[in-house]
Every structure is written in C-alpha cells, then in structure tokens.
C-alpha positions as CSV (number, residue, x, y, z in Angstrom):
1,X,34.6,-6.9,121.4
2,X,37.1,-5.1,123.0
3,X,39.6,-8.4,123.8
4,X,38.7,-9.4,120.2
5,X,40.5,-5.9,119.5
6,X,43.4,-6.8,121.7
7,X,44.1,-9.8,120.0
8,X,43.9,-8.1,117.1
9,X,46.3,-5.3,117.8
10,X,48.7,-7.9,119.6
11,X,48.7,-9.7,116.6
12,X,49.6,-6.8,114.6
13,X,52.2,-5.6,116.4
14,X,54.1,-8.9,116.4
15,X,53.7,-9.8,113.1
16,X,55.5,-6.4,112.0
17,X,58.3,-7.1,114.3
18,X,58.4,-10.3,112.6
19,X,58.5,-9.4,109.6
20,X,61.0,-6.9,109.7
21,X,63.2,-9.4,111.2
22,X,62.5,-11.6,107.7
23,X,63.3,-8.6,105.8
24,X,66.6,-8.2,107.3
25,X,67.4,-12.3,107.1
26,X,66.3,-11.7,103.6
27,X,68.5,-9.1,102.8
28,X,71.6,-10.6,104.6
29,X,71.1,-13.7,103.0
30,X,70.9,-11.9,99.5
31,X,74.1,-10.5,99.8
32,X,75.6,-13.9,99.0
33,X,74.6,-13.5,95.6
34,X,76.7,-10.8,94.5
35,X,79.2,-11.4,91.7
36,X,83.1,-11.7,93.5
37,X,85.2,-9.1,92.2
38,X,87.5,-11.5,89.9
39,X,84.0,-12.8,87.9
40,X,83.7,-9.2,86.8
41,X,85.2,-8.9,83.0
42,X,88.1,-6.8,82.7
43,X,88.0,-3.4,81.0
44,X,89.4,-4.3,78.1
45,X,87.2,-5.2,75.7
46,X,87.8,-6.6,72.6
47,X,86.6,-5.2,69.1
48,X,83.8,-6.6,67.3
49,X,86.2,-7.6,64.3
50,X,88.0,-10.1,66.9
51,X,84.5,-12.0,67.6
52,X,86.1,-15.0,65.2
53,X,88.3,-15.4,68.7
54,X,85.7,-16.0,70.7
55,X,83.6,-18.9,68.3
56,X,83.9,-22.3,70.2
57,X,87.5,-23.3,68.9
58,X,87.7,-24.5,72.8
59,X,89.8,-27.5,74.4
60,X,86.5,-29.9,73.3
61,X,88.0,-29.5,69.3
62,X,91.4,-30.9,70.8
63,X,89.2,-33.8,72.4
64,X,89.7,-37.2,70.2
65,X,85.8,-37.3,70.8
66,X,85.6,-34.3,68.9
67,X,85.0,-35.1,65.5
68,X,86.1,-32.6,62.1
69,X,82.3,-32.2,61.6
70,X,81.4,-31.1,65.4
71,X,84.3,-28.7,65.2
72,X,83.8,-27.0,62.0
73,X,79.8,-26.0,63.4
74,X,81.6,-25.0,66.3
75,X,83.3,-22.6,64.6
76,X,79.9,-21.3,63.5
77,X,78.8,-20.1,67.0
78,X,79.6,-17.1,68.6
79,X,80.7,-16.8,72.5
80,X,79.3,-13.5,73.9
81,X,79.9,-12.5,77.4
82,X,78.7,-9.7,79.4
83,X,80.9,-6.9,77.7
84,X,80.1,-7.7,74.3
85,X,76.7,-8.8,73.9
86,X,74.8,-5.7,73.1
87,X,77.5,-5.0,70.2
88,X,76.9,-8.1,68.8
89,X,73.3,-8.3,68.3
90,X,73.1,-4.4,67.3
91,X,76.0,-4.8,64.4
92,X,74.2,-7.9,62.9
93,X,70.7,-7.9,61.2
94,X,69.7,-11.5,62.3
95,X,71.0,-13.1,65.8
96,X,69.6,-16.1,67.7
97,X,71.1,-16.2,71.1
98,X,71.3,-18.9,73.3
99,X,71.4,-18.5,77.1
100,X,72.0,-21.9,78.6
101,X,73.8,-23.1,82.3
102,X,76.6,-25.0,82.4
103,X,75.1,-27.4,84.9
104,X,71.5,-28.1,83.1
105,X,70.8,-31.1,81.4
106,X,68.9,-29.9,78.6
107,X,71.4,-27.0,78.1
108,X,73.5,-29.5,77.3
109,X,71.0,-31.7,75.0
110,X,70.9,-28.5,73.1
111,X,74.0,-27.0,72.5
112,X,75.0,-30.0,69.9
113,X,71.6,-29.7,68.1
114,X,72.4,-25.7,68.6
115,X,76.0,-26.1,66.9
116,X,74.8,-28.4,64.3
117,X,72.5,-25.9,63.4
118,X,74.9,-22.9,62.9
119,X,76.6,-25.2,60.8
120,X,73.7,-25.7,58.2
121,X,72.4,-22.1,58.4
122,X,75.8,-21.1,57.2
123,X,76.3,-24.3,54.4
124,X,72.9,-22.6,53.1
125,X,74.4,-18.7,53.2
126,X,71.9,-17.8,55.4
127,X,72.5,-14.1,57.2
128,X,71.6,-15.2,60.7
129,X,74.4,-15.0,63.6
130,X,74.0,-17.8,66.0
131,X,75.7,-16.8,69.5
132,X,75.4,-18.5,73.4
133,X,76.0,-16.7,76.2
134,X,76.6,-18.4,79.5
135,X,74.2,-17.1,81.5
136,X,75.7,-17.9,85.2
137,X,78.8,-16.0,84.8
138,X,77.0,-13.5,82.7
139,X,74.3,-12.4,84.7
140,X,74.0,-8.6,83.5
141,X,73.9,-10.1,80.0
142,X,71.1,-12.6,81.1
143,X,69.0,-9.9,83.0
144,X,68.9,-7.7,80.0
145,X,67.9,-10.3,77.7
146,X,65.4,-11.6,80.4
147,X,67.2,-14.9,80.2
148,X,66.0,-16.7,83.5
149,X,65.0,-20.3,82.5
150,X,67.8,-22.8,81.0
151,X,67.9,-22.9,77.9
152,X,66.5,-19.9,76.3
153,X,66.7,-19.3,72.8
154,X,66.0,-15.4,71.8
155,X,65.8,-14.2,68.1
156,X,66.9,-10.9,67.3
157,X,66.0,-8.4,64.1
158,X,68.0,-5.7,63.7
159,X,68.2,-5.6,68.0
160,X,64.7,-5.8,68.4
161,X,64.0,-9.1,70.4
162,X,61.2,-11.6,69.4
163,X,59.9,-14.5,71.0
164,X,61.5,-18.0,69.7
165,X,58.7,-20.5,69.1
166,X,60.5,-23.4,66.9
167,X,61.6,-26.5,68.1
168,X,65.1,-27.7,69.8
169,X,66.5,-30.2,67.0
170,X,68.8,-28.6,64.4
171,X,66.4,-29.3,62.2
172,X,63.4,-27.5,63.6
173,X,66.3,-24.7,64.4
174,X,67.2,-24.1,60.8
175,X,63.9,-24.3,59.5
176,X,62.2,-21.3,62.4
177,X,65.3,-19.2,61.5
178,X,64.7,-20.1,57.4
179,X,61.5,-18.5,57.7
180,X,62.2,-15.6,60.1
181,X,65.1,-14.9,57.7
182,X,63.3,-15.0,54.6
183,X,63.0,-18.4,53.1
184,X,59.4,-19.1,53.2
185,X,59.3,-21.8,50.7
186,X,60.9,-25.1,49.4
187,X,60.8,-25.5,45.5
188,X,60.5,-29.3,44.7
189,X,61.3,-30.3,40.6
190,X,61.8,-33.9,40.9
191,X,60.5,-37.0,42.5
192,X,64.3,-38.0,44.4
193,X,64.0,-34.3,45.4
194,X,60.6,-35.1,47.1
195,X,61.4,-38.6,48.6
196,X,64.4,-36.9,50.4
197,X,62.6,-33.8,51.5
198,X,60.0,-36.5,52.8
199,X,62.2,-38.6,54.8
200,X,63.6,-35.9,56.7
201,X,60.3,-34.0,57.6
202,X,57.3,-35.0,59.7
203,X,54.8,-32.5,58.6
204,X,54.9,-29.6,55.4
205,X,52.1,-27.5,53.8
206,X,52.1,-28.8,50.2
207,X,51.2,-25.5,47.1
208,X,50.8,-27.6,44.0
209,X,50.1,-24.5,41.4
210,X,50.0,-24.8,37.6
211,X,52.7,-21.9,37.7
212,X,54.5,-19.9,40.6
213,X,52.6,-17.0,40.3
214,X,49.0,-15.7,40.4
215,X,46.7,-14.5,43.3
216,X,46.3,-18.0,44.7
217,X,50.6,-18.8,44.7
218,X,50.8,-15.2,46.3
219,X,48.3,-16.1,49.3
220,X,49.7,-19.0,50.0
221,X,53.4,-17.5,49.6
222,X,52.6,-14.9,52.3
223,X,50.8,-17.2,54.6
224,X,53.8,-19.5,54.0
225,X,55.9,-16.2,55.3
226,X,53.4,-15.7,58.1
227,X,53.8,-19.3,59.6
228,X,57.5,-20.3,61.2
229,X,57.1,-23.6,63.0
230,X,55.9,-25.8,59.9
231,X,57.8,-26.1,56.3
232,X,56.2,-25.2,52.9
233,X,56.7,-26.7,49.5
234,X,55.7,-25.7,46.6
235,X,56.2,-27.5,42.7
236,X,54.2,-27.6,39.2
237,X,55.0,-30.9,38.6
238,X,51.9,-33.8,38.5
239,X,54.5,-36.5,39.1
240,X,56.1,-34.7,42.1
241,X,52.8,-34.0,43.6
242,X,51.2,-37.3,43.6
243,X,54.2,-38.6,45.8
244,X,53.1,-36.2,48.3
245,X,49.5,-37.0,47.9
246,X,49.8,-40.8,47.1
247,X,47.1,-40.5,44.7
248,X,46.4,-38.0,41.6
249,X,46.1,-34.1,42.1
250,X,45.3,-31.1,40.2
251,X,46.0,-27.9,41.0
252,X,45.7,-25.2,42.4
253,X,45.8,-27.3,45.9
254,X,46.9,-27.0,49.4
255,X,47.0,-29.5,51.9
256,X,48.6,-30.6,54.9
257,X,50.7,-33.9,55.0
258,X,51.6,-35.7,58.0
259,X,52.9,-39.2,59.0
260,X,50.0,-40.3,61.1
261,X,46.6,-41.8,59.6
262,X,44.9,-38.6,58.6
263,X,48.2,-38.0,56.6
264,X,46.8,-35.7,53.5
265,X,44.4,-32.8,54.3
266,X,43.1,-31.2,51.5
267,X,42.4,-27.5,51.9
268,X,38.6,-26.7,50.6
269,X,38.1,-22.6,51.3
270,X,39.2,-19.8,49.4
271,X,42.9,-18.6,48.6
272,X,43.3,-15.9,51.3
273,X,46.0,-15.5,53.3
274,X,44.0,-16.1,56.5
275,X,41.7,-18.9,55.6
276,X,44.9,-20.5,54.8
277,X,46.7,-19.3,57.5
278,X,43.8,-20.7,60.3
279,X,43.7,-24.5,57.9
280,X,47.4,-24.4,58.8
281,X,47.0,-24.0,62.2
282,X,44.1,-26.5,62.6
283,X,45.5,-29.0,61.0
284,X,49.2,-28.8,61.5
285,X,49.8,-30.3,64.6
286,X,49.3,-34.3,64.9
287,X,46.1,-35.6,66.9
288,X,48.4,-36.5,69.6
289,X,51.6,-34.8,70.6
290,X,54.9,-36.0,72.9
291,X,55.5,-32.7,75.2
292,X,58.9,-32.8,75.9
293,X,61.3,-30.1,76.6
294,X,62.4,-29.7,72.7
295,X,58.9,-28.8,71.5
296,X,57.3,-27.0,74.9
297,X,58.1,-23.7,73.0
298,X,56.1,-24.5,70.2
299,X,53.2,-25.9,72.1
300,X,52.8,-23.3,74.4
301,X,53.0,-20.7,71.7
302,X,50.3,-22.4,69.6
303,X,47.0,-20.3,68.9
304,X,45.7,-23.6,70.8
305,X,45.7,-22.7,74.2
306,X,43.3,-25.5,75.3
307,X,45.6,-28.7,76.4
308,X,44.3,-32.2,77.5
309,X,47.5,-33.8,79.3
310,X,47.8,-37.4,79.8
311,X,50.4,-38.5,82.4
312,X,51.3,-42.0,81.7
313,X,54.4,-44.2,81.6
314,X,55.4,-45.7,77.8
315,X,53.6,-48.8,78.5
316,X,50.3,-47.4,80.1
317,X,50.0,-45.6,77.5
318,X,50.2,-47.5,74.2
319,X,47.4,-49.4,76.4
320,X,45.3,-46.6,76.3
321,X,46.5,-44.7,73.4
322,X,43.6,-45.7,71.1
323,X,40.8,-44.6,73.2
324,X,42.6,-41.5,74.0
325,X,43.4,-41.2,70.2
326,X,39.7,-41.2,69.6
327,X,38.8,-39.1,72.3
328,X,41.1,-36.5,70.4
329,X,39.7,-36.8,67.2
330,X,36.6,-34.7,67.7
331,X,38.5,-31.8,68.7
332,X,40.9,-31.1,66.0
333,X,41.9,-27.4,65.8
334,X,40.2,-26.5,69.3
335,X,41.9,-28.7,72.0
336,X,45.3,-30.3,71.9
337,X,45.8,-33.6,73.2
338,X,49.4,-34.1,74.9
339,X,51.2,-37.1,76.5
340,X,53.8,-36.6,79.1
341,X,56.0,-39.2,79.6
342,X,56.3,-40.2,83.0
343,X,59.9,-41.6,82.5
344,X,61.3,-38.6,81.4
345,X,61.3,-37.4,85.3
346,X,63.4,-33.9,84.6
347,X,60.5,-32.8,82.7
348,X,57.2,-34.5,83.9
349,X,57.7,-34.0,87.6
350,X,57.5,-30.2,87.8
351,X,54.6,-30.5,85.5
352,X,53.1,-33.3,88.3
353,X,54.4,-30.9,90.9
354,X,51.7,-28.0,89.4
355,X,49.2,-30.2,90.7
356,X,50.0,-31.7,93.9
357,X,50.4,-35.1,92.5
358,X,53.2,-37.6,93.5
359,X,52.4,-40.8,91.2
360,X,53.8,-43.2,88.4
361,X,49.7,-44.0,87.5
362,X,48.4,-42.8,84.1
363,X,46.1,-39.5,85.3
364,X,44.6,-36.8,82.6
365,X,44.5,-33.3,83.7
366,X,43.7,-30.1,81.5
367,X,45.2,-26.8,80.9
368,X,44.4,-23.1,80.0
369,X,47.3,-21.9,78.5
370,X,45.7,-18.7,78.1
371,X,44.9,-17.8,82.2
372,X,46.8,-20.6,83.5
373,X,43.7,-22.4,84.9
374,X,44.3,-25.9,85.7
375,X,41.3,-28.5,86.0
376,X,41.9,-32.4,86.9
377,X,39.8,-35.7,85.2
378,X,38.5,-37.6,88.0
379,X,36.2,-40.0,86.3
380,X,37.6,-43.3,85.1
381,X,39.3,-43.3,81.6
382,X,37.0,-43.8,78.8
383,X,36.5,-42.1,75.3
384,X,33.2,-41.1,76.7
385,X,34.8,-39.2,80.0
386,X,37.5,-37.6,78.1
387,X,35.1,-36.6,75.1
388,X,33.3,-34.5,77.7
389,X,36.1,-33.3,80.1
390,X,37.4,-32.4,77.1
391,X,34.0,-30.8,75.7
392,X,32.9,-29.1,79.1
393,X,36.8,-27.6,79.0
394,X,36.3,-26.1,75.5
395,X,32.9,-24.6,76.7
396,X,34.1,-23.2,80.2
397,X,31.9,-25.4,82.5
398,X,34.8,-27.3,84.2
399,X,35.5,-26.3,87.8
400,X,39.4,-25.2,88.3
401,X,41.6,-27.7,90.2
402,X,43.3,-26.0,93.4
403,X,45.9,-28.1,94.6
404,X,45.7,-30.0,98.0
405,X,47.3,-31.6,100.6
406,X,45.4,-34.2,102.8
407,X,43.0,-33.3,105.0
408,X,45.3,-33.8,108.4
409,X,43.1,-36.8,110.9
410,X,44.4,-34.8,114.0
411,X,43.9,-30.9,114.1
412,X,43.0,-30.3,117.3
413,X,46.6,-27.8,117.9
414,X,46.7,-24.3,118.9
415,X,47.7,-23.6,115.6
416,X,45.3,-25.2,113.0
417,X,46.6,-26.9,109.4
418,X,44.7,-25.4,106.9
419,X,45.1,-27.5,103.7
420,X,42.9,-26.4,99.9
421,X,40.7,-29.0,100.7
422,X,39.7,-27.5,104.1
423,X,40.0,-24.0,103.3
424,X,36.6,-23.4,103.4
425,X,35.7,-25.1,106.3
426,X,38.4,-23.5,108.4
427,X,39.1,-19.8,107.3
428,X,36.0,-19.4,105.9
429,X,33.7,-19.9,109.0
430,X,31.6,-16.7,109.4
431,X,32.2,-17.4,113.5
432,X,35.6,-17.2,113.6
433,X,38.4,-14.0,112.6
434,X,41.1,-16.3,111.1
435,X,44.8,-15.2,111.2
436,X,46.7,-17.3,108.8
437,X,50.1,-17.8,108.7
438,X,51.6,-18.9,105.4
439,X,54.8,-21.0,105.1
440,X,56.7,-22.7,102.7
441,X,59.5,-25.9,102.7
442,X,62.0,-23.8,100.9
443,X,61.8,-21.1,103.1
444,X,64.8,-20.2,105.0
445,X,63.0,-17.5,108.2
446,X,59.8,-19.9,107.7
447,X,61.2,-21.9,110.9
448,X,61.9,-19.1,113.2
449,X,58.9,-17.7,112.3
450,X,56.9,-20.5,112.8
451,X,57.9,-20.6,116.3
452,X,56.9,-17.3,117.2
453,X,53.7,-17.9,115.5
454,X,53.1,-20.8,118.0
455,X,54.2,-18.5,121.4
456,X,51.9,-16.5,120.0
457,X,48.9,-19.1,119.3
458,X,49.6,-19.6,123.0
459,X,48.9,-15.8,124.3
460,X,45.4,-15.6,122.0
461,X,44.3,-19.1,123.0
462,X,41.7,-17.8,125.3
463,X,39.9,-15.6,122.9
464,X,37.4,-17.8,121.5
465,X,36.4,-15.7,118.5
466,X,40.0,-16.3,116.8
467,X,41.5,-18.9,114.9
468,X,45.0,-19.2,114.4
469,X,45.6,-21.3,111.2
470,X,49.3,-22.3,109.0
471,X,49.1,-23.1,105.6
472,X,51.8,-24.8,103.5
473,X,51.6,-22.0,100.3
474,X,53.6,-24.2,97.9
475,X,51.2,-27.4,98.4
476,X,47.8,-25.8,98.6
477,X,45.8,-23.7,96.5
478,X,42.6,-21.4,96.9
479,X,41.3,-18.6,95.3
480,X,41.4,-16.4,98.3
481,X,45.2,-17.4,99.1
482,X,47.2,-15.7,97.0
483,X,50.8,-16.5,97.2
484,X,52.3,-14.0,95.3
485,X,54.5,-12.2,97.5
486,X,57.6,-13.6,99.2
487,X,56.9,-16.2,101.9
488,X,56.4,-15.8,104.6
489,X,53.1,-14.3,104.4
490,X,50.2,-13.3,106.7
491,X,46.5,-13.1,105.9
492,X,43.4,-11.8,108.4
493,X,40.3,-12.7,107.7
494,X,37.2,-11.1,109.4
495,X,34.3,-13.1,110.1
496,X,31.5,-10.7,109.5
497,X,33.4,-9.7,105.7
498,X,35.0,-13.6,104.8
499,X,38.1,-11.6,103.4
500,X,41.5,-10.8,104.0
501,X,42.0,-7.4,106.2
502,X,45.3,-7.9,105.4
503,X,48.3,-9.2,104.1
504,X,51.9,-9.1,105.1
C-alpha cells in the first residue's frame, strides 16, 4: 500500500510540474495571436450617413469580369468593420449579417448568392439591410456576434440577434428574410403566374380558399407567418389551383407540393394554426435530402432531430438509392434520411472525421441532433437493416458509436496505447490504478510531454499495481474519457472505485 501511495504522490507531483510548464507554452504561444498595432482601425470613425461608402463598389466592379448586374447588387451590401457594426444593426429595424473569411471556400460560394440576394430584396422594397463583415481582420466584431465558423449568416430585429435557419442560394436567402420581414404569402391570379412561380421553386404550401378571408385563410396565414424555410401560396382561382394539383380541387385545401413522387399532399385535420403548422413540418422536407454546406443550417434546425446518413459516392449511390428510398418511406416526419456526397471532400470529410472513418465505400451512420449521439449501421445494406436501424434509432434501443482506433498487435511498452475499443479492457481492470495520459496530433507541448510521461513510466515500472496508459483523445471515444478540457490531459483511475480520481 504504502509504495502504491508513493507512486501515486510521485505521479502527482510531476504531473503539476508538467502542467504548469503547458500552461506557460500555452500562454506564450497565445501571444502570437494578438492583433498588430496597424490592423487596429483608426479613431476616426465614419458617420452612419456615409455607410453608402463603404457598400462593395470595390476594384472587382472595375474587373471586365464584373458584369453591370453583379455590380449593381453589390451596391446593395453593406461593409461593416469593427468600429461600425454595432451602429449599423442598432439604427436599422432588419439586418442580416454575414461573417465570412477571406480564405474559405464556401465563404466565397456564398458571397455571390449573398449579393444577388441584396439585390432582389431591394428590387422587391423589402426593409432588410444586408451587411458582411470580414471576420479575420474584425475579430472584436466577430466575437460579439459569436461569429466563429465560416460563413455565418446572423439575422437581426431591431438589434436583437436570431438564429438564421434558411438556405445559402439567393433564392432560399430572399425567401427566409421575406418571411422574417413580413411577407408570409404569395398571391397567385393566373395560370403563367403559377407555371413561373413553379419553375423556380422545389417545394410551397398551397391555400386554395374560396375567398382570402375567414377562420380557415387566417390559420393558415399565421402558420404561413410561423414557418420561414418553405414558401406559401395562396389563390381562389379553380384553374390556378389545378396546375398545382394536376387534377381538380375544391376548397378550402392545403397541401404540400414537391418535385419528387409523393408530389401533392393533401392536408386532412382541422384549420389550426398548429395542426397545420406540424403537416408542414412532416411533410415539407423530401424523403431523401443532399446535405451540403448550403442547406446544413436548415437541416440541423429542423424539429427532426433524428438523421439517418448515407455516405456514398454519386455512383454508389444511385445503385442503392431505391432501397434506401424505401427504407425512408416509413419514417416520414420522424427520421430524416440524408446522403452525403463523398465527392464533395471539404464537406463530407469532417463529417467522416466524427466517426473515425477514413473511406470512399458507401457506409450509413445515424445521428441525434438533439444530444449529439452518434450510432454506426454495421449490418449489410438492405431495406430490412436500415428499416430497423432506423426503427431501433427512433425508439432509443441503438447502442452509441464511440469512435476507435485499432486495437494495436504489440502493447507490451512501459506505457500502454489505450484505444475506445480497449478501453475497457485496459483502464477498466479492477486490478490495476490506471494513470492515463491524454494526447492529441495537433498538440503543440503533447511531444515534450510525452517524453516525460515515458521517464516517468520508467521510475513506476516496478510497482505492479499501476498501469501507465496514453490515449490519442481526438481518435478515440469513451464515455469515461471526457476530452473537454485542453489537451494535454491526465486522468487516475482507482481500481477499487473504476473512476477518475482526477483530472488535469
């Protein structure tokens, strides 16, 4: 007992010396980071009333690539920086900021679709500001708005901030802010009105009404009001309605059309705001959805935190795209059913990344966007197998997927690999205390540490009732490791209590 002790209190006292000397690396190292004097802005600020100066009227309108149209919605976005941000978005009633990078790729997909849209929004009279702010030279700016991810799109009412959950095309863009802004519904009067609203949208709630008023055109007006992502049309005409419908119609209806084979959905319950609000929501999004970076806003802030992914390459997947289509069909308006392209690298390889997996073959995984709890299909791919990962999902019976390295063939070191796969096995063996030293490739002290850790495997070696044990915290994953602080980190476990004395 008492050398057990010893080793302890060695252990201990190293580790602190250790990891104040991280502490110090850490803070030295941080003191890079600080903005040089000449990227601070100047004291003199500009008045509000100059903001026109400051729209995108830059050296790209001058560009022969620049084209008349480009230019003039350039005009229509507004360049904030770090002095002038807070002025802007308190003096207007609607403002939809973007913070983007200058060196991200889909900062720069968006800006265009981001211009574009000013452009309409303003053609239509609309009240809303649109405004980007560089967020890499304007990082007190970017803090306050809690702009940390490239892009970020932030909607503001009257200052107050609210959560932007439309799409990144300019016409997804115009139609959030439409609704946000007060234009809940579409009026259609005539048939070329509904042929062009049709060709240009994917999905809309159709109100076919005898006349525009009455209990049931209120209820669905306000639930019309209450839903942002998807456009509403409304219209007392037979002849415009049966284009919708393809077929004859009388009202009072509401139904939801979309370009896929369940294209009309009829709405059946009563005319309340939330029993047309939830048939909305159900039936709204397709059976199968692209993720992509333009629409991860609106699928993560979907009601439908339940997500079925399918990893898969374009031509894997229109080989298995009908069984997964049919798989999806039974679980309309409770799971959502996503395909990731594989192709797209930028985006699907992070999302891979989440769980350990470094492959170009098809694999289905699920998600709870709600706890963040990740579980993994490992049963070949058949409607039957996804019906019921699917199914056992929904009811809570799956088992959560930890992420794992390989089990190493060799680990017979001083210092033992622990890996998710044999945690148990290794730090939770009721005969052995475990000190576990965790680590990480992206860690800058991890190395120096990592040597003392083995000098020190060598001074405990001969006290049988320890096991000294490394970890790789960005490629494994248990329940009992918790990697939430800054790496590196140190965990104890006792034998006799299978938990962590400590951490530090």
């Amino acid at each position: 007992m008492a050398q057990r002790w010893f080793g302890f209190l060695l252990l201990l006292l190293v580790v602190l010396s250790v990891s104040i000397h991280c502490c110090h690396s850490i803070q030295e190292d941080h003191s890079h980071t600080l903005v040089n004097e000449d990227q601070v802005p100047s004291e003199d600020d500009d008045d509000l009333e100059d903001l026109e100066e400051g729209m995108d009227l830059d050296a790209q309108i001058a560009s022969d690539s620049f084209s008349s149209a480009e230019a003039l919605a350039a005009t229509k976005v507004a360049n904030v920086n770090d002095k002038d941000v807070e002025r802007v978005i308190e003096k207007f009633e609607f403002v939809l900021l973007l913070g983007y990078a200058p060196w991200c790729t889909q900062s720069e997909e968006l800006l265009p679709e981001f211009t574009a849209a000013a452009l309409r929004l303003s053609q239509l009279g609309n009240p809303v500001l649109l405004a980007k702010l560089d967020a890499v030279n304007n990082p007190s700016a970017a803090a306050q708005y809690e702009i940390q991810g490239f892009p970020t799109l932030v909607f503001f009412v009257n200052g107050t901030r609210e959560q932007y959950l439309g799409g990144y095309s300019r016409e997804e863009i115009v139609r959030w802010v439409r609704k946000k802004t007060g234009h809940a519904v579409t009026t259609i009067t005539s048939k070329e009105e509904a042929e062009s609203f049709l060709s240009k949208n994917v999905t809309a709630v159709l109100g076919y009404f005898e006349t525009l008023e009455g209990p049931e055109h209120d209820a669905f007006i306000a639930a019309a009001k209450a839903e942002a992502e998807t456009e509403f049309v409304q219209m007392t005409v037979a002849e415009v309605a049966q284009i919708f419908a393809e077929s004859s119609i009388l009202p009072p209806l509401i139904a939801v059309r979309k370009q896929e084979p369940e294209h009309f959905t009829t709405f059946r319950g009563s005319f309340s705001i939330e029993e047309i609000a939830s048939f909305v929501e159900i039936n709204k999004h397709p059976l199968l959805t692209v993720l992509n970076s333009k629409n991860a806003n609106m699928v993560y802030g979907s009601p439908m935190k339940l997500h079925v992914l399918l990893f898969a390459e374009k031509m894997d997947y229109e080989n298995v795209r009908s069984l997964y289509l049919e798989a999806a069909k039974d679980f309309k308006g409770k799971v959502m059913f996503l395909v990731i392209d594989m192709e797209d690298q930028e985006f699907s390889r992070p999302m891979l990344a989440v769980y350990g997996l470094d492959t170009n073959k098809p694999v289905v995984a699920g998600l709870n966007n709600e706890d963040g709890a990740r579980y993994f299909l490992e049963s070949d791919f058949t409607v039957d197998n996804l019906k019921t990962f699917a199914a056992n999902m929904y009811a809570g019976r799956l088992p959560v997927y930890y992420k794992s390295e390989p089990v190493p063939a060799e680990n017979e070191g001083l210092v033992k690999i622990v890996v998710g796969k044999n945690f148990e096995e290794i730090v939770m063996d009721d005969t052995k205390d475990v000190f576990l030293y965790v680590h990480a490739p992206w860690c800058a002290t991890c190395e120096k540490v990592g040597r003392v850790f083995e000098k020190l495997a060598k001074h405990v070696q001969d006290v049988p009732s320890l096991v000294m044990a490394k970890c790789d915290g960005q490629e494994n994953e248990h329940p009992l490791l918790l990697v939430k602080a800054m790496i590196p980190l140190f965990f104890f476990f006792w034998a006799w209590k299978r938990r962590s004395l400590f951490s530090i």
